[in-house]
C-alpha positions in Angstrom: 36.1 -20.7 -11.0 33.9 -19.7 -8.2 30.5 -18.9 -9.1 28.5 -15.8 -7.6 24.6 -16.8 -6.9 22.2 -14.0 -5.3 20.1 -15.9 -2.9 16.5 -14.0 -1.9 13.6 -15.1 0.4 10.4 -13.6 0.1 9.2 -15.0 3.5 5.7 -14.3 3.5 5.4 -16.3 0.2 2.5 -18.7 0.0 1.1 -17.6 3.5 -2.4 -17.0 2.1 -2.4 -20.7 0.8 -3.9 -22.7 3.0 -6.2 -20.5 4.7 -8.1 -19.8 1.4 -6.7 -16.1 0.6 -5.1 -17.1 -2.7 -2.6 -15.1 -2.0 -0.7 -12.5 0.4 -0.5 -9.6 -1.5 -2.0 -6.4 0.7 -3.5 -9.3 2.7 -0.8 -10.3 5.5 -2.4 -9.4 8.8 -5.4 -11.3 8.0 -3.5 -14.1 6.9 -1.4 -13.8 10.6 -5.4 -13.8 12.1 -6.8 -16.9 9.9 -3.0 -18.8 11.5 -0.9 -18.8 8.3 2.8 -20.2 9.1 5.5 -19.2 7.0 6.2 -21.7 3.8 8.8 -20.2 2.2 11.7 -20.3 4.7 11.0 -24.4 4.6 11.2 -24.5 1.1 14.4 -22.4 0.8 16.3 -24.5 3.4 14.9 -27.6 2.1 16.2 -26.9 -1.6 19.9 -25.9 0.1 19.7 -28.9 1.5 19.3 -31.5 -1.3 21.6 -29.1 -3.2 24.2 -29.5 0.4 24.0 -33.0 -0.1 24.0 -34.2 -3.3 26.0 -31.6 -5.4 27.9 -29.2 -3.8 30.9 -30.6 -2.9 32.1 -29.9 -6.5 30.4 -26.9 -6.6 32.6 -23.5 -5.6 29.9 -20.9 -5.0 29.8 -17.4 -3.4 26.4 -16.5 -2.2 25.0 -12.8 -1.6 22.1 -12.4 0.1 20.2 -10.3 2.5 20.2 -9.7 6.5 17.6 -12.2 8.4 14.6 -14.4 7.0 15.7 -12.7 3.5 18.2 -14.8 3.5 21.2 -15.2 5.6 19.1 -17.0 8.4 18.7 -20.0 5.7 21.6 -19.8 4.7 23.7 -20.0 8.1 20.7 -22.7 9.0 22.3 -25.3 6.8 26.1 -24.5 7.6 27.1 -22.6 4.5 29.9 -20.3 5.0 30.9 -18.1 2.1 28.0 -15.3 2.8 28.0 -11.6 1.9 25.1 -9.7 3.2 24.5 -7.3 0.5 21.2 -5.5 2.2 19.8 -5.6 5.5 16.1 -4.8 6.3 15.7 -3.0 8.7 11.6 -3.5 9.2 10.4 -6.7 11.0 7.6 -7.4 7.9 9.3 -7.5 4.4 8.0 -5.5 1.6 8.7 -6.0 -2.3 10.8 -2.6 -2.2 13.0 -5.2 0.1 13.6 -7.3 -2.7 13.8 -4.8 -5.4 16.5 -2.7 -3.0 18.1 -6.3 -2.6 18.5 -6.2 -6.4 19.9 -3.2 -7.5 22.8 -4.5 -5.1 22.9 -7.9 -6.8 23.3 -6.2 -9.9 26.0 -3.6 -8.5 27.7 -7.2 -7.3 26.9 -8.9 -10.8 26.1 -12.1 -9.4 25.2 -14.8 -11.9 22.4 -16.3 -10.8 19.6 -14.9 -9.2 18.0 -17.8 -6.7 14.8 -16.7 -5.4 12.1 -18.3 -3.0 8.6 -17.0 -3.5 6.0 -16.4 -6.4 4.9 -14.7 -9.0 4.7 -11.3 -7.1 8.6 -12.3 -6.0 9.4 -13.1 -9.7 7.8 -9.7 -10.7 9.8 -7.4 -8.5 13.3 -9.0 -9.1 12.1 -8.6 -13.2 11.5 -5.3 -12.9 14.8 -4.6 -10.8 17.2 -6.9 -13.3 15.1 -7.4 -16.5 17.2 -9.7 -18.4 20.6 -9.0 -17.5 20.6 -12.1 -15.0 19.3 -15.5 -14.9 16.7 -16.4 -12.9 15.9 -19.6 -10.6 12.8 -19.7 -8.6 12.5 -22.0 -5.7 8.5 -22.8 -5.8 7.0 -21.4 -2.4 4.1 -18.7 -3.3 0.2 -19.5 -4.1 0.2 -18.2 -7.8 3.3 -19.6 -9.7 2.8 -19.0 -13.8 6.0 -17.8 -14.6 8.5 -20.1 -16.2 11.6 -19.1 -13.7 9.8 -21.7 -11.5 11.1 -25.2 -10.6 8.9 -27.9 -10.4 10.1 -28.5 -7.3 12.8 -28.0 -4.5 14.6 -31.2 -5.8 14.7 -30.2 -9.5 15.5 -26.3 -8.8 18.2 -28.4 -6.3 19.6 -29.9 -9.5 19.0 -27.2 -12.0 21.7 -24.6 -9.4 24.1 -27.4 -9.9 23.8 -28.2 -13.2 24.1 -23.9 -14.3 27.1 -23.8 -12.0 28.1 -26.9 -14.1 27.5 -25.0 -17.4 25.6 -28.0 -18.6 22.0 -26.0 -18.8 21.4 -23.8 -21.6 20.0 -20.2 -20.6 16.8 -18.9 -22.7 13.7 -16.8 -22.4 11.2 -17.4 -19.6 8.1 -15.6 -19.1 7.5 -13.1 -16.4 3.5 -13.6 -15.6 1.5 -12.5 -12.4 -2.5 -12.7 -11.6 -4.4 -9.3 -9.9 -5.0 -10.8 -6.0 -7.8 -9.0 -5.8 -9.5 -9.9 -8.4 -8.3 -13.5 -8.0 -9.9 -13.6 -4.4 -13.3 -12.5 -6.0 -12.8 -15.4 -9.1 -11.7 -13.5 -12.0 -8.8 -14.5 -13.7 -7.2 -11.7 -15.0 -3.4 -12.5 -16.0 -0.8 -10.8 -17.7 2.8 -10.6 -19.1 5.1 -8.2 -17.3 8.0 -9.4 -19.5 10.4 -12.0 -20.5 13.1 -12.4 -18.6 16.8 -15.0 -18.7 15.6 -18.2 -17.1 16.9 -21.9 -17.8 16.3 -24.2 -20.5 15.4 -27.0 -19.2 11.5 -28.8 -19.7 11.6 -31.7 -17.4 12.8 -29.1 -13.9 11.6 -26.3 -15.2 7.7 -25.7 -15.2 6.2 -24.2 -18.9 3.8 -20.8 -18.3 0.4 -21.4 -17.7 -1.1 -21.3 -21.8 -2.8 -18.6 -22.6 -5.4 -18.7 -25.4 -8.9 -18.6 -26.7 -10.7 -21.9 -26.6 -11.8 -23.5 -29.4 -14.5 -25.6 -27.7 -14.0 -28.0 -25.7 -17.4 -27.8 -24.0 -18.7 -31.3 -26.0 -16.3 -33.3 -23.7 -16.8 -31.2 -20.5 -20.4 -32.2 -20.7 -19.2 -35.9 -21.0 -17.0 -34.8 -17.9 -20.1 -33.7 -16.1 -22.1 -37.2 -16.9 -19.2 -38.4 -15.5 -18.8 -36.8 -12.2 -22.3 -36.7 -11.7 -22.7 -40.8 -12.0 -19.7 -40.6 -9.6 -21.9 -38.5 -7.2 -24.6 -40.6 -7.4 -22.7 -44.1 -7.2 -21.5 -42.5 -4.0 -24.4 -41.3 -2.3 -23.0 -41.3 1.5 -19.8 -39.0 0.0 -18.6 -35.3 0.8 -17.2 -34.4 -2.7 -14.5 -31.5 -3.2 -14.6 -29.5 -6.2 -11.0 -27.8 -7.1 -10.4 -24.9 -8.4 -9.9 -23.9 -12.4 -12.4 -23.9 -15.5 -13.4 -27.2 -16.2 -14.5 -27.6 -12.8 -16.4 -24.5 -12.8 -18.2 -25.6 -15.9 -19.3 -29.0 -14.4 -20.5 -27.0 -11.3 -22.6 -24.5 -13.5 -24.0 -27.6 -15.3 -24.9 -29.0 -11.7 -26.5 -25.6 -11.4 -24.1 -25.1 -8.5 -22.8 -21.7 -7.7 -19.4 -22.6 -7.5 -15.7 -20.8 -6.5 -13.6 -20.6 -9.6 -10.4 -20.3 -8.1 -11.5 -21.5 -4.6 -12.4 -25.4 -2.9 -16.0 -25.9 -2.3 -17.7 -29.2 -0.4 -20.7 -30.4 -2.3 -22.9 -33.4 -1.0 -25.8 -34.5 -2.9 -25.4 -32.1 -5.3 -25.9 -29.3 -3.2 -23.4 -26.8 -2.3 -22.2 -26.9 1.8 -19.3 -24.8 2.1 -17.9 -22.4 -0.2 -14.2 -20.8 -0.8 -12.7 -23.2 2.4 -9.5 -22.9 3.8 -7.7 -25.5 5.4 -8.9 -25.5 8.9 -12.8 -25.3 7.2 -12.2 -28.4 5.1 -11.0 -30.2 8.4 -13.7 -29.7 10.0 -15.7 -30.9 7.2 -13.9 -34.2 7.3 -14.6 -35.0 10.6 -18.5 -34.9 9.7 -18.0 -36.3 6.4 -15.2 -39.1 6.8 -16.0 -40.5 2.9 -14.8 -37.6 0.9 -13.1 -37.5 -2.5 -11.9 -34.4 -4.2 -12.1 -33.7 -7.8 -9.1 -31.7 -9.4 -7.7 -30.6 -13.1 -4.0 -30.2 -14.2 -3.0 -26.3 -14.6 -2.9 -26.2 -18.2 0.8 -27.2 -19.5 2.2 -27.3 -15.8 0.2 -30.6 -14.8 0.0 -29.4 -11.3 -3.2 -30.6 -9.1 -1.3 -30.4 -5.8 0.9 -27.5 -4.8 -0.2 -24.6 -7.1 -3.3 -22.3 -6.3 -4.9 -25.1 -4.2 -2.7 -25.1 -0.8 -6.1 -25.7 1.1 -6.0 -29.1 -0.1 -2.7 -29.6 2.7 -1.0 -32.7 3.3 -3.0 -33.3 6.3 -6.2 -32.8 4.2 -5.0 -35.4 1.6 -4.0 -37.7 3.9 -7.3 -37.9 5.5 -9.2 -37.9 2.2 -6.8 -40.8 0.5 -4.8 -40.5 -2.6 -7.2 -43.1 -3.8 -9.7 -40.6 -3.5 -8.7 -38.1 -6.0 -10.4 -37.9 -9.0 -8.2 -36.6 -11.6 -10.4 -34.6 -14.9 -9.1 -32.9 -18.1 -9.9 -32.6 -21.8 -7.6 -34.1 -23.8 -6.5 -30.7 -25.5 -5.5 -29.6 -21.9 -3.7 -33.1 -21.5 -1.9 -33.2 -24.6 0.3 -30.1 -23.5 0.8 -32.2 -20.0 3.0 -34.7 -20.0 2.8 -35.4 -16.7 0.6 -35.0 -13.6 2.7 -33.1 -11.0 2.5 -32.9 -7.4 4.5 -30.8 -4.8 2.8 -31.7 -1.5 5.1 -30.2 0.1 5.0 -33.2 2.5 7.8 -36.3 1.4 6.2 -38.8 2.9 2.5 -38.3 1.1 4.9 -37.3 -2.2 6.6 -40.5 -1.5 3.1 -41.9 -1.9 2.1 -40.8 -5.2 5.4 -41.5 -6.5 4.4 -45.4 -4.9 1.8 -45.1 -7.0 3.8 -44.1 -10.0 0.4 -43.0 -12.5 -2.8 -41.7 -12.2 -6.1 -42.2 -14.3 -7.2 -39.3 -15.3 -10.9 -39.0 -17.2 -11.3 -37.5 -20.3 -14.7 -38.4 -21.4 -17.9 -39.9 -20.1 -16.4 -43.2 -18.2 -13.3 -42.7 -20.6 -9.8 -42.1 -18.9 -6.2 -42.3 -20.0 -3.2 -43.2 -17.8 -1.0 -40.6 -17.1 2.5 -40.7 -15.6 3.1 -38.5 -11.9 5.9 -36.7 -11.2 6.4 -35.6 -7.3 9.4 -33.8 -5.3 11.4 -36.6 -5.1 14.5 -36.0 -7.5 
């Protein structure tokens, strides 16, 4: 039986990433200015491709997709030949009423899958098109990725097309969640539920929603995590040190009596704030004064992510000049017990290649306490 899969490419998704916009909503031309390539053409082609080559020659598929960098381009990049072109855009610059239009035709072709590259915003306009009357699959490509369409990678949302072509994946509820931008760029985390859509059941490819709940207190153990990172500081007197992005971070800095980015990477060196909110091309230039640097991250809490979601600045060519060895991994254990891994998605194979050399991470969870943790990368 010949299975019909919608195929959509968002391809300003994850644009903002790297050079520090957190995003690229409203924000495209000065994304364009700052030097942002495209990401989510790469990341479409490179999931058909480990699909191409290790599943598909089983697989009987008719795809239905859109004119251009929506989708056909990608598509005829990597030699596939059953295509229907259900909509064609006829602006250079995609919008979301692009993908929503898209939609309604996938749902006047009642495709069975809906494979999408982008983010949140992505996943938000195809939910408010189709609801739950298809399945989703996202292909991982925009800055701000909560929902729980997503894979974890292009090599596990690779597997999961085959295996729901296979019928061997059960189909469930996934949650439909997306962050204001603009209130995002200026710190504030202010997310919400636009719904719950079909996605597939499947926890080890598929990543679980960012949790969403009141803390109890944790703040006895982030203390510890601040003695801790400030002895680390201190031991290393002569180092540039990174602060990532998310809460516990934020709470060491405020402890520090640093001003610090909540969503955003900022350099500190002897305790003292240098460089605030840096994009890619800042942090570079950083390095080349500051050639000892670590950076100090924290999993996304229940996703395990501390490369490849809301922290693109930190690019392969950043890590690679810092050193994997260089990353210090911090949590509480209530945030780690809903992560049973620590994930990265690089979005480089050779530097993934690296971590999955490396095969865990220690990651502290207490004043010079730390627990070993397993890492999963984009290598499926």
């Amino acid at each position: 039986m010949v299975s019909k899969i919608g195929f959509i490419v968002n391809p300003i998704a994850g644009m903002g990433g790297r050079v520090g916009l957190k995003g690229t909503d409203g924000v495209l031309h000065k994304a364009l200015e700052l030097g942002a390539k495209p990401v989510a053409p790469m990341k479409a082609e490179e999931t058909l491709k480990a699909f191409l080559s290790n599943y598909s020659s089983k697989d009987e598929i008719q795809w239905f997709t859109c004119s251009g960098e929506m989708g056909a381009d990608i598509l005829n990049n990597v030699r596939i030949k059953k295509i229907k072109i259900i909509y064609t855009n006829a602006e250079k610059n995609t919008v979301s009423e692009d993908t929503k239009r898209a939609c309604e035709k996938l749902l006047e072709n009642k495709v069975d899958l809906i494979l999408f590259c982008g983010g949140d915003g992505t996943a938000r306009d195809i939910f408010e098109i189709v609801g739950n009357k298809i399945p989703l699959l996202g292909i991982p490509s925009g800055v701000k990725m909560h929902s729980g369409v997503f894979g974890i990678s292009t090599g596990a949302t690779a597997k999961m097309l085959h295996e729901f072509i296979s019928k061997t994946l059960t189909i469930g509820e996934a949650e439909i969640m997306d962050l204001d931008e603009e209130l995002y760029r200026k710190g504030e985390w202010n997310i919400r539920l636009f719904g719950i859509a079909k996605g597939i059941v499947e926890p080890t490819y598929v990543q679980v929603g960012k949790t969403v709940y009141e803390s109890v207190s944790d703040d006895e153990v982030k203390d510890e995590l601040t003695e801790h990172i400030i002895d680390e500081i201190e031991k290393y007197k002569n180092y540039l040190f990174l602060f990532g992005s998310g809460g516990t971070i934020d709470y060491i800095a405020k402890k520090m009596n640093i001003y610090n980015t909540l969503l955003g990477i900022d350099a500190v060196y002897n305790k003292k704030c240098i460089g605030k909110d840096l994009n890619e091309e800042k942090i570079l230039n950083l390095l080349k004064k500051y050639p000892k640097t670590k950076v100090i991250l924290s999993p996304i809490g229940a996703q395990g992510f501390i490369l490849g979601r809301g922290n693109l600045q930190l690019s392969p060519k950043v890590i690679k000049k810092i050193g994997i060895d260089n990353i210090i991994v911090i949590s509480t254990p209530s945030k780690l017990a809903s992560t049973p891994v620590i994930r990265v998605d690089s979005g480089d194979k050779k530097l993934d290649r690296l971590f999955t050399k490396k095969e865990f991470m220690m990651v502290v969870i207490g004043y010079r306490l730390s627990r070993v943790v397993r890492i999963q990368t984009n290598n499926f």
